[in-house]
C-alpha positions as CSV (number, residue, x, y, z in Angstrom):
1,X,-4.2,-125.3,221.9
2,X,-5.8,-121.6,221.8
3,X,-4.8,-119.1,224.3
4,X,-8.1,-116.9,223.5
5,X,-11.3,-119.0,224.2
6,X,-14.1,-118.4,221.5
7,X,-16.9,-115.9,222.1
8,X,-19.3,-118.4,223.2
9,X,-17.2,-120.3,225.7
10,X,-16.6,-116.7,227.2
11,X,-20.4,-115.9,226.6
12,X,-21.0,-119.2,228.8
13,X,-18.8,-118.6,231.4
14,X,-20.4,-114.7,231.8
15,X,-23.8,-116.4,231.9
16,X,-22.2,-118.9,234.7
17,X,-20.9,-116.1,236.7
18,X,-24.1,-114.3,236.4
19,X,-26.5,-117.0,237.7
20,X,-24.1,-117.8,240.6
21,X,-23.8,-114.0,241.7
22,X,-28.1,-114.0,241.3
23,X,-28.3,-117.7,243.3
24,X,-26.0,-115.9,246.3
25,X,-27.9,-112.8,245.6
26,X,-31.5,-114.5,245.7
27,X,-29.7,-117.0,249.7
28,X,-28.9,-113.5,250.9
29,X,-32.3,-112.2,250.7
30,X,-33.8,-114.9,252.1
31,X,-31.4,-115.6,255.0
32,X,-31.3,-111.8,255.8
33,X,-35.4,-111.8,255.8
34,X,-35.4,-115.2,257.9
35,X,-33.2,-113.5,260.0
36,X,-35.3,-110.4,261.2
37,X,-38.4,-111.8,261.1
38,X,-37.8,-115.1,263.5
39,X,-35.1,-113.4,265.3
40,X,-35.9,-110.0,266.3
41,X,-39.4,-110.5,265.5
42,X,-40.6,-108.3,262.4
43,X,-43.5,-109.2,260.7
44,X,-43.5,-113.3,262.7
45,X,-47.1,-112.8,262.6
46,X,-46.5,-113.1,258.6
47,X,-45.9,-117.3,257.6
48,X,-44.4,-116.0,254.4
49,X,-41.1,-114.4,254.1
50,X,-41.1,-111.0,254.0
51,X,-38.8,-108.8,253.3
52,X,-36.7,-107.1,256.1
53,X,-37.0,-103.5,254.8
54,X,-41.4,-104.1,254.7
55,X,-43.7,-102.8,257.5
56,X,-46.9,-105.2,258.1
57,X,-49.3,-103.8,260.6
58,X,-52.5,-105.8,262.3
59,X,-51.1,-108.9,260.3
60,X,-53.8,-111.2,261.5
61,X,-56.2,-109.4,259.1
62,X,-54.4,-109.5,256.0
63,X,-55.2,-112.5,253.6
64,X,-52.6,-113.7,251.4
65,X,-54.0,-116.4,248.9
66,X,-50.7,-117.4,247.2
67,X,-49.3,-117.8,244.1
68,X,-45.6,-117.8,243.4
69,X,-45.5,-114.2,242.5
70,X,-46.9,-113.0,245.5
71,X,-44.5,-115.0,247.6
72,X,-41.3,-113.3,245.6
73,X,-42.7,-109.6,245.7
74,X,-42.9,-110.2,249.3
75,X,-40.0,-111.5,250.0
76,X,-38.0,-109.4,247.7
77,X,-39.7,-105.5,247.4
78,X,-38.4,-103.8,249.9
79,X,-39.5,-100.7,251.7
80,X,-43.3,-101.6,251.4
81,X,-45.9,-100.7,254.0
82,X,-49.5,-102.6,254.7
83,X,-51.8,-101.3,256.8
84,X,-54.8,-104.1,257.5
85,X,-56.8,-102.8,260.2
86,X,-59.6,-103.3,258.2
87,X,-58.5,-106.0,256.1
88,X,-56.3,-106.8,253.0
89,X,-57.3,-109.5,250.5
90,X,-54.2,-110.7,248.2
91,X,-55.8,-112.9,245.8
92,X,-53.6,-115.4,243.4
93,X,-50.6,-114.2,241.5
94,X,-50.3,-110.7,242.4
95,X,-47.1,-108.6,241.5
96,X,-45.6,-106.1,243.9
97,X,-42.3,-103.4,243.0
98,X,-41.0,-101.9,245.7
99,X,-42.4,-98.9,247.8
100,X,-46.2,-100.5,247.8
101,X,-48.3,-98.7,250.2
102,X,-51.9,-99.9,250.8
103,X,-53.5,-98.3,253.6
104,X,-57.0,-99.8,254.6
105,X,-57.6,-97.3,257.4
106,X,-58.3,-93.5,258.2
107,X,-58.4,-91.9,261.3
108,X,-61.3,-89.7,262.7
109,X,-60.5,-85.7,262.9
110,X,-61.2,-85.9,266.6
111,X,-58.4,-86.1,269.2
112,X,-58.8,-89.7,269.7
113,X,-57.3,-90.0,266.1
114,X,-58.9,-93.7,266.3
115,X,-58.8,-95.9,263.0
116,X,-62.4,-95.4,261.2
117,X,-63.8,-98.5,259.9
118,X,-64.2,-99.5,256.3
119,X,-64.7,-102.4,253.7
120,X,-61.1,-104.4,253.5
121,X,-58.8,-103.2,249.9
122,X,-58.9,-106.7,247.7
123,X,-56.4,-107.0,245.1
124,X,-57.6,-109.4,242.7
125,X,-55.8,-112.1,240.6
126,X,-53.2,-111.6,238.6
127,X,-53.0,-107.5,239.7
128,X,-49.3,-105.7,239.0
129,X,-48.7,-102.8,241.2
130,X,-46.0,-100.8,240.5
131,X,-43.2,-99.2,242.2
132,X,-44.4,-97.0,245.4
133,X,-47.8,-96.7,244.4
134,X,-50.6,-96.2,247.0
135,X,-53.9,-98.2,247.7
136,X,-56.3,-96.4,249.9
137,X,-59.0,-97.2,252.6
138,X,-62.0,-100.4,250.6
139,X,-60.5,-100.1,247.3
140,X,-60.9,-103.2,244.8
141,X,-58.4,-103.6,242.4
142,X,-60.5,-105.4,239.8
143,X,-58.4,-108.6,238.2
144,X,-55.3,-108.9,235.4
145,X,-54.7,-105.2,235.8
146,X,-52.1,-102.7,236.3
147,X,-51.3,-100.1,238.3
148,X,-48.6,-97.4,237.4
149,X,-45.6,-96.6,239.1
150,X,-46.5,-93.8,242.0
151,X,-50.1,-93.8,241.3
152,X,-52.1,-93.3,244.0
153,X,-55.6,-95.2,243.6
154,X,-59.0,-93.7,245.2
155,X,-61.6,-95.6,243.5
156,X,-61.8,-98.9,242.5
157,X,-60.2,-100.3,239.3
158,X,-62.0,-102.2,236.8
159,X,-61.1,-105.6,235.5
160,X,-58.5,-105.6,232.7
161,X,-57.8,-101.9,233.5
162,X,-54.2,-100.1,233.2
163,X,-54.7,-96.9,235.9
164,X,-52.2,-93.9,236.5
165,X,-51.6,-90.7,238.0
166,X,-53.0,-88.6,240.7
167,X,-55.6,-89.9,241.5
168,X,-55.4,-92.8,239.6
169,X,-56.9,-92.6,236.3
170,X,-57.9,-95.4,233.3
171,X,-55.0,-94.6,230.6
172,X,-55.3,-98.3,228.7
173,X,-57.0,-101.8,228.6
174,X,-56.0,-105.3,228.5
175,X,-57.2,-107.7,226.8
176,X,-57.2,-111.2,227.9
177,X,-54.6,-112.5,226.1
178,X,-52.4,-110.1,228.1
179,X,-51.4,-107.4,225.2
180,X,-53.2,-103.9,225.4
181,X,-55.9,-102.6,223.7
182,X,-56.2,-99.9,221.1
183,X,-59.2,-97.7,219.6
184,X,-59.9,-98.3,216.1
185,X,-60.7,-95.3,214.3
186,X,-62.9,-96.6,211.8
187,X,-65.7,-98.0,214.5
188,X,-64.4,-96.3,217.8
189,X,-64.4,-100.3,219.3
190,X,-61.2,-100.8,220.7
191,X,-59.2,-104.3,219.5
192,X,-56.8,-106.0,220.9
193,X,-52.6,-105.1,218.9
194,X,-52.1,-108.8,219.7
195,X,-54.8,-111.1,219.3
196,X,-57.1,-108.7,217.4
197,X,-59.6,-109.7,219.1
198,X,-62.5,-106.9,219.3
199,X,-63.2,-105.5,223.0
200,X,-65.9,-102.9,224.4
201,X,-68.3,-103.0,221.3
């Protein structure tokens, strides 16, 4: 019999380890969120779990349509702030990093500093928002798009639209498939690197 075990039988075992240390990880999380929401009663206004680091304000007004990504980003991107005085619409599949700020209020210059009214911020389907970007007051982000790490969005974002900086600024597009589009130099249309499809002629 061996002493040393073959490189995939260690390989295996590694990959074991792993998912066990990700599964306690992943019960953690979870139990830690349950925990401060039911318990000292953070974000109980929310049905889904959310995660203990996350600040939900006016709770009741934020709309959260579902999708398995959405319910991961919130219960596992920490340090996250959402502001729905005037309402936040999560449509299907959206993807949250940590340090997501969408504000959907300002407050008047006088010294009642009161919360000015405005159209909700709606985050279509299938929208990635990167790590502590910010969303302000009736923005739409327009659906299967992305926005950059620490961009900070003050218009709304057009469908299949990659946005970053600033403010916020177009820097690519999507096509359908999912891959990015490119200019072509011959016809100035922009085609798809993946599908080749041809876009914006």
């Amino acid at each position: 019999m061996p002493l040393l075990e073959s490189r995939e039988e260690v390989n295996m075992k590694l990959r074991q380890i792993y998912r066990n240390l990700k599964r306690s990880n992943y019960y953690a999380i979870m139990a830690l969120n349950f925990f401060v929401q039911r318990v000292f009663g953070v974000n109980r206004e929310v049905r889904l779990s959310v995660h203990f680091t996350t600040q939900i304000s006016c709770a009741k007004k934020i709309n959260f349509q579902g999708g398995e990504r959405l319910k991961k980003s919130l219960a596992f991107s920490g340090n996250c702030y959402f502001s729905g005085y005037n309402g936040i619409v999560f449509w299907h599949n959206v993807l949250f990093a940590p340090g997501v700020k969408i504000i959907s209020s300002n407050h008047a210059f006088s010294e009642s500093r009161l919360p000015l009214k405005s159209g909700p911020v709606v985050i279509e389907d299938n929208v990635w928002l990167g790590a502590n970007c910010v969303i302000l007051p009736g923005i739409c982000i327009g659906k299967n798009s992305v926005v950059g790490a620490g961009a900070v969005v003050t218009k709304n974002v057009l469908e299949n639209s990659i946005v970053a900086g600033n403010p916020a600024r177009i820097i690519g597009l999507l096509c359908t498939c999912g891959a990015k589009v490119f200019e072509t130099i011959e016809s100035n249309a922009r085609q798809c690197s993946k599908c080749r499809a041809k876009n914006g002629e």
